[in-house]
Every structure is written in C-alpha cells, then in structure tokens.
C-alpha positions in Angstrom: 7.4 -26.1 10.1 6.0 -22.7 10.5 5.0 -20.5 7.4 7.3 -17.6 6.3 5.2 -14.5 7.5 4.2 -12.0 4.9 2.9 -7.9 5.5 1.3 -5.7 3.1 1.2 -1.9 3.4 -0.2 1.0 1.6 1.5 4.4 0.6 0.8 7.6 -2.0 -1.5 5.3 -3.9 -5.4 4.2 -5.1 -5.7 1.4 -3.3 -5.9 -0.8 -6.6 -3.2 -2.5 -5.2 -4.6 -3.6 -2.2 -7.9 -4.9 -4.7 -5.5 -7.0 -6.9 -4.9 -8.4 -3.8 -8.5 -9.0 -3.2 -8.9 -9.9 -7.0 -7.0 -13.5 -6.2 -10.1 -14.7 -5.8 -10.4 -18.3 -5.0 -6.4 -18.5 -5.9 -5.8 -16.7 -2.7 -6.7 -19.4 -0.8 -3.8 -21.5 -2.1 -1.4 -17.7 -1.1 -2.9 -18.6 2.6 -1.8 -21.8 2.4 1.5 -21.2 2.1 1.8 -18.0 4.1 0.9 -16.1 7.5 -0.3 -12.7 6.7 0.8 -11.0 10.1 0.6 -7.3 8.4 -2.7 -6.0 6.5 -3.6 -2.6 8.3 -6.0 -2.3 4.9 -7.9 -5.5 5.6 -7.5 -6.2 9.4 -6.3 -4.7 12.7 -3.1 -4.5 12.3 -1.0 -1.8 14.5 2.1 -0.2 14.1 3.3 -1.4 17.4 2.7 -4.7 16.1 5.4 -4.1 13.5 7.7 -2.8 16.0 7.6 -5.8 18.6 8.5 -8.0 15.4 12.0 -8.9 15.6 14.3 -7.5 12.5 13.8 -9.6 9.2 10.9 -11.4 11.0 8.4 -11.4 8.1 10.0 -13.3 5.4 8.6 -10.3 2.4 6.6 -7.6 2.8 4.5 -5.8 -0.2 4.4 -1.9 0.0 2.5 -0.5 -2.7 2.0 3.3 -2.8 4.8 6.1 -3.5 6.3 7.9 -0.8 5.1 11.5 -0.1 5.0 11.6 3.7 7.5 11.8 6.9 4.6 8.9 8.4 4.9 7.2 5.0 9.0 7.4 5.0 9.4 6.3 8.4 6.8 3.2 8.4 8.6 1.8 5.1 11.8 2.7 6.7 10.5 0.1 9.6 9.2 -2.3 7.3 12.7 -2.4 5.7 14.3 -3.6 9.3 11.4 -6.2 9.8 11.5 -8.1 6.6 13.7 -10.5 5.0 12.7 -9.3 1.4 10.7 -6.3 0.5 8.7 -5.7 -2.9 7.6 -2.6 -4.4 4.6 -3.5 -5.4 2.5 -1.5 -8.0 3.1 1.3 -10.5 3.0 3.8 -7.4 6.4 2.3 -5.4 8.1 1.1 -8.5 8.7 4.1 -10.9 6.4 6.4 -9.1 2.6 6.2 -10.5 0.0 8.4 -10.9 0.8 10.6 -7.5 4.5 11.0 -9.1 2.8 13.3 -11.8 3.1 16.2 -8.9 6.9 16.1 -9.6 5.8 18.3 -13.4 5.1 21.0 -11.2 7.8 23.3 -9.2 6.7 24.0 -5.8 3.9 21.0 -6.0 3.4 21.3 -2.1 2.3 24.3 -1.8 0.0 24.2 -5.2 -1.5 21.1 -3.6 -2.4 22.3 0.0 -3.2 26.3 -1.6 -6.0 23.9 -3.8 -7.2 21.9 -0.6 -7.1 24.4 2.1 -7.1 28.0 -0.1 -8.7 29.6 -3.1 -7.9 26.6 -5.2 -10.8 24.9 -4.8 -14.6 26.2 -4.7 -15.6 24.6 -2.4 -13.4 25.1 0.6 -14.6 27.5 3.0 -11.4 28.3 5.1 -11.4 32.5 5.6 -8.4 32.0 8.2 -6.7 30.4 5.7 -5.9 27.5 8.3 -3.3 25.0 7.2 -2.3 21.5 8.8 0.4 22.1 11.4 3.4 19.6 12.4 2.5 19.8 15.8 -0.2 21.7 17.7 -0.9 21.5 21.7 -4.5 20.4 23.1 -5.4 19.9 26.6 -4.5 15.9 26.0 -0.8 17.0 24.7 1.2 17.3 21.6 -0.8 16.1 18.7 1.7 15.6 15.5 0.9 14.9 11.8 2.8 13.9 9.2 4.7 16.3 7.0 4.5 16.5 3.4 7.6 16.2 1.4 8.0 18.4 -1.4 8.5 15.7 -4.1 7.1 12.3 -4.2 9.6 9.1 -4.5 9.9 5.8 -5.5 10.2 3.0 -3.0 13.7 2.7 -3.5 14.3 6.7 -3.5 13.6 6.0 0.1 14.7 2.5 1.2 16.5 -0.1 -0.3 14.1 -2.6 -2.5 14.6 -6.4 -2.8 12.2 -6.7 -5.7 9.5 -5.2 -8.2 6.2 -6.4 -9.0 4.6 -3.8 -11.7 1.6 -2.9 -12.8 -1.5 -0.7 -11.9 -2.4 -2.6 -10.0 0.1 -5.5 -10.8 -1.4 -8.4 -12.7 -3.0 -11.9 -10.5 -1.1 -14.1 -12.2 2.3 -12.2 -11.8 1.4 -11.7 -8.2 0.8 -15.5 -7.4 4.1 -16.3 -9.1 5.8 -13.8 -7.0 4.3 -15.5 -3.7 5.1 -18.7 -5.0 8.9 -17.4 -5.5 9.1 -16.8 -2.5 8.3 -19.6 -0.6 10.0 -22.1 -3.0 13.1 -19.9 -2.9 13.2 -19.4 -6.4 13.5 -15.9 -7.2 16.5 -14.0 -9.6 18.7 -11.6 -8.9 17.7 -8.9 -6.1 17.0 -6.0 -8.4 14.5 -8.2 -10.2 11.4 -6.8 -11.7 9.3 -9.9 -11.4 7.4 -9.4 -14.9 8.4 -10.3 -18.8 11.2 -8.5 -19.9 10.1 -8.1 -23.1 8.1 -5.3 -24.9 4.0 -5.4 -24.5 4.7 -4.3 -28.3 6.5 -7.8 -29.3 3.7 -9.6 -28.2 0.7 -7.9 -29.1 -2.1 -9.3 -30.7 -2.2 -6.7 -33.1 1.6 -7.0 -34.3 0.9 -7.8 -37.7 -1.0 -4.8 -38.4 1.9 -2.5 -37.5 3.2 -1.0 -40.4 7.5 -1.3 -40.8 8.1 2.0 -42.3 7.1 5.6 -41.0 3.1 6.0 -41.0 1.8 8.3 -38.7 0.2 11.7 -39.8 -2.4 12.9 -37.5 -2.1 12.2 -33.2 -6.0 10.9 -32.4 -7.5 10.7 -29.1 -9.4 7.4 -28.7 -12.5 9.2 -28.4 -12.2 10.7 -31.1 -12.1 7.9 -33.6 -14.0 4.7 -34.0 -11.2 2.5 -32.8 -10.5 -0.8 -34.9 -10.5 -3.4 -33.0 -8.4 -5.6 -34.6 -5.5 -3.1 -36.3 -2.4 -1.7 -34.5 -3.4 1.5 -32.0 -0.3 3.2 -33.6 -1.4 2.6 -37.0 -4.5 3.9 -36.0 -2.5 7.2 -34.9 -3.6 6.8 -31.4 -0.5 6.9 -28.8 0.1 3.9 -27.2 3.0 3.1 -24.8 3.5 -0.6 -26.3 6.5 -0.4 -27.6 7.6 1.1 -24.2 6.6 -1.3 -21.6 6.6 -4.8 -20.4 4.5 -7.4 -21.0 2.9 -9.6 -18.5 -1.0 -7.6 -18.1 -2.2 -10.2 -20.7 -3.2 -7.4 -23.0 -5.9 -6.2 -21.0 -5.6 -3.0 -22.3 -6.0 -3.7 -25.6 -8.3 -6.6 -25.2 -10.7 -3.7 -23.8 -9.9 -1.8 -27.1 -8.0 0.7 -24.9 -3.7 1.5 -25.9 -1.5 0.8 -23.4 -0.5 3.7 -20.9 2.6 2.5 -19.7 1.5 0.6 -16.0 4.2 -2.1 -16.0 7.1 0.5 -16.6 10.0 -0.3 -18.6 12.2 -2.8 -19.6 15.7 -4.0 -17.7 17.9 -2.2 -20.5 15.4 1.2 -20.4 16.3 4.2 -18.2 13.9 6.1 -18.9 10.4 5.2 -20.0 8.9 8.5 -21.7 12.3 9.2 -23.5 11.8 5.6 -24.9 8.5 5.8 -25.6 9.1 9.5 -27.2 11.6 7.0 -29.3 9.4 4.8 -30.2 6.7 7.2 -31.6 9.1 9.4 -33.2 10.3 6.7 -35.6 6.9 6.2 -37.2 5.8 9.9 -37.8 6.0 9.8 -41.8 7.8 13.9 -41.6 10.4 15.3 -41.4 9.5 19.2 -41.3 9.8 20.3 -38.3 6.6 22.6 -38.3 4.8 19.7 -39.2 5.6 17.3 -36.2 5.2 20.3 -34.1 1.9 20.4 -35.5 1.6 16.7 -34.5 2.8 16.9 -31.2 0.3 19.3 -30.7 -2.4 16.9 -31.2 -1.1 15.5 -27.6 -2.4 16.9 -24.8 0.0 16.9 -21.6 3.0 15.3 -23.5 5.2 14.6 -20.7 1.8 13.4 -18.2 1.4 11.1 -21.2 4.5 9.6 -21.7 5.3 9.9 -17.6 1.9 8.8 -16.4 3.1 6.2 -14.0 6.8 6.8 -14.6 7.9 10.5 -13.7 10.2 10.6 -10.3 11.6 7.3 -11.8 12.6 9.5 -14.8 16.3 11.1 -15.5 14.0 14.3 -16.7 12.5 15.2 -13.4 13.2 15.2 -10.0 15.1 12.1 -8.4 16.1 11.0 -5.3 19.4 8.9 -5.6 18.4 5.3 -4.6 20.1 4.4 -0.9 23.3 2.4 -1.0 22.8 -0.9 -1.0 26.3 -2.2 -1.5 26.3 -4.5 1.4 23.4 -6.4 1.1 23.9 -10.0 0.2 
C-alpha cells in the first residue's frame, strides 16, 4: 500500500515554519515513515511543473504556511488547492494573518512599502530614476513577468478554501506530529478544525494562582522595564500578556522563557476577533474607572492595535478582510 503523499509550501512568512518542520528532530523520521514528501521547494528540488503534472487531489494534505501578498503566491496556493485532498494553514502567517498582516494598519501599505525599498524610504537605496519593479518588461529572450503585489495581505482562507488549521509561530512539534498522525489514521474533526486546545493559554498557566480575581492593574510595564518575577502572573505584574486571549497547546514556552504570551496560536473556536478579546480581557483588571486615568494607562502601550493584532490583523473584523471563498459544497 502506497503512502498518502504530502507537500509543504511557503508564503508572506519567516520561514519559522519551514524550521518547526526541521525542529522534528529525530521524531521526523517516524512523519517519513508514514508519508511521501513529493512537495518541499524549501528543502529540495521541487518545481512547479511538478505540481501541475500531479493529478487533482493527488497529495493527500499539503501544508502552506505564509500569508498571501502576491498574484505568484495566490495562484500557486490556488494550485495547491486542486492538487490536494486536504489542505492546512499552517502557522500564524496563513491562519489569521501573522506578522506580514500588520501592513493591513496602514492605508495605502503598497505603495509605503515599495516608496521604503526602492525610494527615499530607506538610506540606503541608491535609485535616482526612481526605478520600480514592473509586471512585465521585454528583453531580447522575451517577456519577463513578476509577480504583483496585492494591496492587502490575506489569510489562507481569504484566498482559497482551507481544510484545516495548525497555529502557532511557528506551530508547536508536538501539535504538528499529531496533525500528521491525523491524517494518516483518518482521525481528524470537523473540516474547519483548528488542530490545537481550545482552551485559553490563561486557564492553564503555570502561573494561575497568582492572578488576582478582582481589578488590579495600575501601571502598563514593558518587560524590560521591570525585573520580571518569575513565578507571579505577567498581568499581575502589569505587563500585557495575550493569555487570556489565546489557545493553549505551545507548552508555555513563552512563559517558561519568562516572556508573556503574544498571541501566536490565535484565538479560540467561540472568539471572532482576538485583539477585541484580548482588549476584553485586559480591560477587566484595570483597578479605574476615570477615564483620564486608563487613557493614561493605555498610554503606557506602545502600538496598541500592533499589540493586540500582532499575528491576528487581516483575520480581524477591525481591519481589512477578504470574505473567505464559498465552500458550501465541499464534503
């Protein structure tokens, strides 16, 4: 019996993802067992034309990690759509929009990012012309074409219909091997799934007990501003943290590092929107109720809604968003 084949691909994004990958260690041994890679442009030669000779829903799952900010980047996930049986979003980036999604603050983001590459915007370009990529340009070998740049950055499933979720930046080993495992067992929930705890980082926190239960916080801290307590609540502390916010299933490694949680594993099944919530959370502990005193608070935070949208903003009902495509046929 042949093994269900598998792809991975790489959007808007770090390349964490691709590490966590790496970052199976020993354990991805046991993931080759069970699987045939046949799509891992990061890691070996893999072509697009091999894609396209695959027949439709050849690769049992394929993991795209990376939002989507390009027409190359559109139409590849577009392809992988048609080719595979199940496809993941895997990583902060495709599931509620990462780190790149922060460009969706800004009104007319394009332009401010390719005025700072190829303009005044950054001191070290020399570019007098003021030469800008072009769509297409002719050269004596023919039509050379690059991709455009979309004017907001999207979610996996702003662009193509998504199967599952696997969170995190980058998503956590051990959820990842119980995602493969899902897979080839035939085990998985609902399509829709996010593939992590649905249950608050917050509830399980090592540092639970410390959390006060009535309105505490009078001062906003940075964490290098303080000397952080290793063993008492960050909140308590008066250092922001997205706990109460988002899901479980990193192991703490956050706060095992002494560092609040930023939010990576987005939000819980019954959440639509993860800063509003986490603005919820925080809100409920402030210990005021003047008005030019929690101004005075907030003001303690710099970037607010980078804060509480770090990984989550074009997933957001507050900024830009892309309806998700129809999937109202699928099985």
């Amino acid at each position: 019996m042949s093994k269900p084949k598998v792809g991975f691909y790489w959007c808007a994004s770090c390349g964490g993802c691709e590490e966590a990958v790496v970052d199976l260690a020993e354990t991805v041994l046991k993931v080759v067992e069970l699987v045939d890679i046949v799509f891992w442009p990061c890691a070996m030669d893999f072509k697009r034309e091999d894609v396209e000779a695959m027949a439709d829903g050849e690769m049992a799952a394929c993991f795209v990690n990376g939002a989507i900010r390009t027409s190359e980047q559109r139409e590849m996930v577009e392809l992988l759509r048609r080719k595979s049986g199940l496809l993941v979003a895997f990583g902060s980036c495709s599931h509620t929009g990462g780190i790149p999604g922060l460009a969706n603050l800004y009104s007319n983001s394009q332009e401010s990012i390719f005025e700072t590459v190829y303009g005044d915007g950054n001191f070290s370009t020399v570019n007098p012309e003021g030469t800008r990529p072009q769509p297409h340009i002719e050269v004596p070998e023919g039509t050379l074409e690059l991709p455009t740049v979309d004017e907001a950055v999207k979610t996996l499933d702003q662009a193509v219909p998504v199967d599952y979720y696997l969170p995190g930046c980058a998503p956590p080993v051990n959820l990842i091997v119980e995602a493969v495992l899902a897979i080839v067992e035939g085990k998985l929930p609902p399509k829709g799934t996010v593939l992590a705890p649905d249950i608050s980082l917050c509830n399980e926190c090592p540092r639970i007990d410390s959390k006060p239960d009535e309105p505490f916080i009078t001062e906003f801290k940075r964490p290098h501003e303080v000397l952080i307590d290793p063993e008492k609540c960050f909140l308590a502390q008066g250092i922001l943290c997205m706990g109460p916010a988002t899901r479980s299933g990193c192991d703490h490694a956050c706060i095992k590092g002494n560092m609040p949680c930023t939010g990576c594993l987005g939000p819980l099944s019954h959440v639509k929107d993860q800063g509003a919530a986490a603005l919820s959370a925080v809100a409920s502990l402030v210990a005021s109720n003047d008005a030019e005193e929690v101004s005075a608070m907030m003001d303690k935070i710099p970037d607010p809604a980078g804060t509480l949208y770090r990984y989550a903003a074009p997933a957001s009902v507050l900024f830009k968003h892309t309806p998700k495509p129809d999937r109202s046929g699928d099985a």
